[in-house]
Steps between C-alpha positions, in 0.01 A plus 500: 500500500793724590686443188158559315479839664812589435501421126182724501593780651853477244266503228302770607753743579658404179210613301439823690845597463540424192186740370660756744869462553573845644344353796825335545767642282561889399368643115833505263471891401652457106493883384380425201219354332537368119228360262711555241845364445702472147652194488902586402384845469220377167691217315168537255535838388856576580863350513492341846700620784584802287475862662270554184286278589478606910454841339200403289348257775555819754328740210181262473442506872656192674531460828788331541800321257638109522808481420820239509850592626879319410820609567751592212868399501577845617267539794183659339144399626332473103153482501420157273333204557712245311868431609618355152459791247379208248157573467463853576833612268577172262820523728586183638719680802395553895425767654762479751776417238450856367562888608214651490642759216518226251133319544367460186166646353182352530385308190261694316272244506465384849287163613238544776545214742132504609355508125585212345634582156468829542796778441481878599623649193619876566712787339903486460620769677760420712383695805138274568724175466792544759487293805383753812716533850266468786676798632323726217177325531495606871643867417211559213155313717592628864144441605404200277467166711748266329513124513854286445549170403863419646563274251842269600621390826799811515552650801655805358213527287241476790765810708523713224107508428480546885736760505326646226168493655639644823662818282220582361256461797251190294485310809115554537464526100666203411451099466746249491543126519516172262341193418791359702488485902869534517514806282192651666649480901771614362318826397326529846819476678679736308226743552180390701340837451456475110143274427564162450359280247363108565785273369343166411571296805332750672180496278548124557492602875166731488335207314589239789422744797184589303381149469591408871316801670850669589538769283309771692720368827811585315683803395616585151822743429359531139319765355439412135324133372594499136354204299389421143147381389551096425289555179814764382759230548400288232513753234832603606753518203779222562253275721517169581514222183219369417590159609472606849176695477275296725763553735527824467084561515502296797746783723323725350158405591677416853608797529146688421335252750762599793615830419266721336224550806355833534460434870887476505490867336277634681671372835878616333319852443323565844855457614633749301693249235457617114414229267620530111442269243726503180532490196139562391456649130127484433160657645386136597801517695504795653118470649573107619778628720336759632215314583694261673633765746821646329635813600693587181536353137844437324474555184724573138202681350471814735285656253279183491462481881460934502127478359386162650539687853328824337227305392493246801642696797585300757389630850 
């Protein structure tokens, strides 16, 4: 009868808790809100990572840019998301092999990763194709809430972007982390006041301490839940072979069972934890994440994403 009790009275706390968790733990106060987000600054209507394209995202009204950061030869945080210049320059050369002076161009015509066969397809001036520095990105959006991918395990690279965050006073503007857990500690501990991102062993985490009736008992350092509609994944250019598709539909739909719970928003919100879902590209979209719960929408189509939320605004 005891143990009975006792199970009861777990559960019921739980549940109350978990539909007001500031009953226990204190609201997250992120200074920003952001519907809008361009994904790599607008990889659809610009060259990505480019200050031409933060410039044009800025221009239509975003509310805050994604970017990716690596570390040149010579020290310099570059904004890019890819470390091997391959794709993004037809040069097969790192990143990290290379000053940043003599980075190649972007290609002219430039694949989008999350539009399969797809290429953005923009002018030849020199000046819209050169890789940016995260220092000028901060020095040109001083109030614009930016988001960084740090993409490789590099100490040096995770310092300097913490240095740089500290100079120009982006602690409370800026997110940081990776789908890596190593990488993403790594961030908090160089700097535990910037917002921190969900690595994947900790969205593994929320989804165990969801299903168990702990998560409103314990406390989350994170500020930012970024995760991807399961329905994107599969039309992601360079997916999975076919061979392995039923696989590959089967983690999917796993993950949509598990995962994607609007309760598990709503309870991330109420505690003052953003929730983004990337890289969305059409209406449909747009309106199925924000019904869910999202806060914000990733997206390489700022325009696009612009007039859904002037003809749907979200409350």
């Amino acid at each position: 009868m005891l143990l009975y009790t006792l199970i009861g009275g777990y559960m019921l706390t739980s549940v109350i808790l978990f539909k007001y968790p500031t009953l226990l733990h204190k609201k997250k106060r992120v200074k920003f809100l952001c519907q809008h987000i361009s994904h790599r600054g607008g990889a659809g209507e610009s060259y990505e990572n480019t200050m031409c394209a933060f410039r044009r995202a800025v221009a239509i009204g975003t509310q805050m840019l994604e970017l990716d950061c690596h570390l040149t030869r010579d020290g310099e945080v570059v904004v890019s998301h890819d470390q091997n210049l391959l794709r993004s320059t037809g040069v097969d050369k790192n990143i990290s092999d290379l000053d940043y002076k003599d980075l190649p161009l972007l290609k002219q015509r430039l694949p989008i990763d999350f539009e399969p066969d797809v290429e953005y397809v923009g002018s030849a001036r020199e000046e819209d194709r050169r890789f940016a520095l995260l220092r000028d990105v901060f020095e040109a959006f001083p109030t614009i809430p930016i988001n960084i991918d740090i993409k490789i395990n590099d100490d040096q690279l995770i310092s300097k972007v913490s240095d740089l965050i500290k100079q120009y006073n982006r602690e409370e503007y800026t997110v940081w982390g990776n789908f890596s857990d190593e990488v993403t500690q790594k961030c908090y501990k160089s700097n535990p006041n910037v917002n921190l991102l969900f690595s994947m062993q900790r969205v593994t985490m929320l989804i165990f301490l969801m299903y168990t009736g702990l998560l409103p008992f314990v406390p989350l350092k994170e500020t930012h839940l970024e995760i991807f509609l399961p329905s994107i994944y599969l039309r992601r250019k360079g997916g999975i072979s076919p061979i392995f598709l039923p696989l590959e539909k089967f983690v999917v739909r796993t993950i949509n069972v598990l995962l994607i719970r609007p309760c598990l928003f709503n309870h991330l919100r109420a505690r003052g934890i953003h929730v983004y879902f990337w890289v969305l590209n059409k209406d449909e979209e747009f309106k199925k994440a924000f019904d869910l719960g999202a806060t914000g929408v990733m997206t390489d189509y700022p325009t696009k994403l612009k007039l859904f939320l002037k003809n749907q605004p979200m409350e």
